[in-house]
C-alpha positions, 0 to 999 in steps of 0.5 A: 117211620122216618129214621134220623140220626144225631152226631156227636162226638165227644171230646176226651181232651180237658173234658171230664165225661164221668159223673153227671156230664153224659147225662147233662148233655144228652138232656141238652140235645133232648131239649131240641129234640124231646121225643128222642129214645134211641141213641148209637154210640160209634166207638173204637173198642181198642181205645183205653178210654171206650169202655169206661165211657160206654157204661157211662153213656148207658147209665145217662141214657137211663137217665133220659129214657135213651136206647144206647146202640154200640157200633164198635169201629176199628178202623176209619174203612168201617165208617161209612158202612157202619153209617148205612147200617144204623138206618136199620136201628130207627135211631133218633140221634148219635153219639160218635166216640172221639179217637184218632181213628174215628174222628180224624178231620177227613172222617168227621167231614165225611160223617157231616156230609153223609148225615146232612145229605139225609137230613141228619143233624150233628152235635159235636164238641169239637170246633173243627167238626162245627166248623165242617157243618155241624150243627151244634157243639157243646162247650164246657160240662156238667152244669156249665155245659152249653149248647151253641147251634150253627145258625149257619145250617139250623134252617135245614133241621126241625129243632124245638129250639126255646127261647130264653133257655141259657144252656142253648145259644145260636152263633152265625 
């Protein structure tokens, strides 16, 4: 079975993550991908924030019929290694926790490069990251959540992209 991963990270500055925004925006990636089931959740256990949003992740993956996997991080030396170990997990898509350590500009261009390479698409909520290749980022939460698709690389990816959908808009 081939294994694929999905990236995104999550931005904790101006955005509430509790309540239905986790759930939203899982469903907003499951749009483009329907079959997905398995999710790995890439965060730092030190930060204040990881476990409040772990949990949270845990109870919108239920929501969206999601295996969270937890991929603790502590430093930015245990990236790539943690990347490689994931392919073990057959997991459809992935969340990366946004912190300094984990999402810093030289790790998330890392990240965009290494997941590309394998054919593995990248949602963030970040515009640097989207800028760096990734293919989606999603603006706004909850029910003004949007989803925007980096025409420049969609072409590399095999998405269920509908049409007429306003949660789901391309930008070249």
């Amino acid at each position: 079975m081939e294994c694929r991963f999905f990236l995104f990270a999550v931005l904790f500055a101006g955005t509430s993550l509790f309540g239905q925004d986790m759930s939203t925006n899982m469903g907003l990636i499951k749009t483009l991908i329907p079959d997905s089931s398995r999710v790995a959740v890439i965060y730092n256990p030190s930060s204040s924030k990881a476990s409040a949003l772990t949990a949270e992740m845990e109870a919108a993956s239920r929501d969206q019929s999601l295996m969270v996997i937890k991929v603790p991080v502590t430093s930015i030396r245990e990236i790539a290694p943690a990347l490689r170990n994931l392919a073990s997990f057959d997991v459809d898509f992935m969340y990366l926790v946004e912190d300094n350590i984990i999402t810093g500009t030289n790790t998330i261009k890392f990240v965009v490069k290494s997941t590309v390479k394998k054919g593995i698409p990248v949602f963030v909520t970040t515009d640097n990251a989207f800028k760096g290749g990734a293919l989606g980022r999603i603006d706004g939460s909850g029910d003004a959540a949007v989803l925007t698709i980096n025409g420049k690389v969609q072409s590399r990816f095999n998405l269920q992209i509908p049409e007429g959908n306003s949660k789901i808009k391309i930008e070249e």
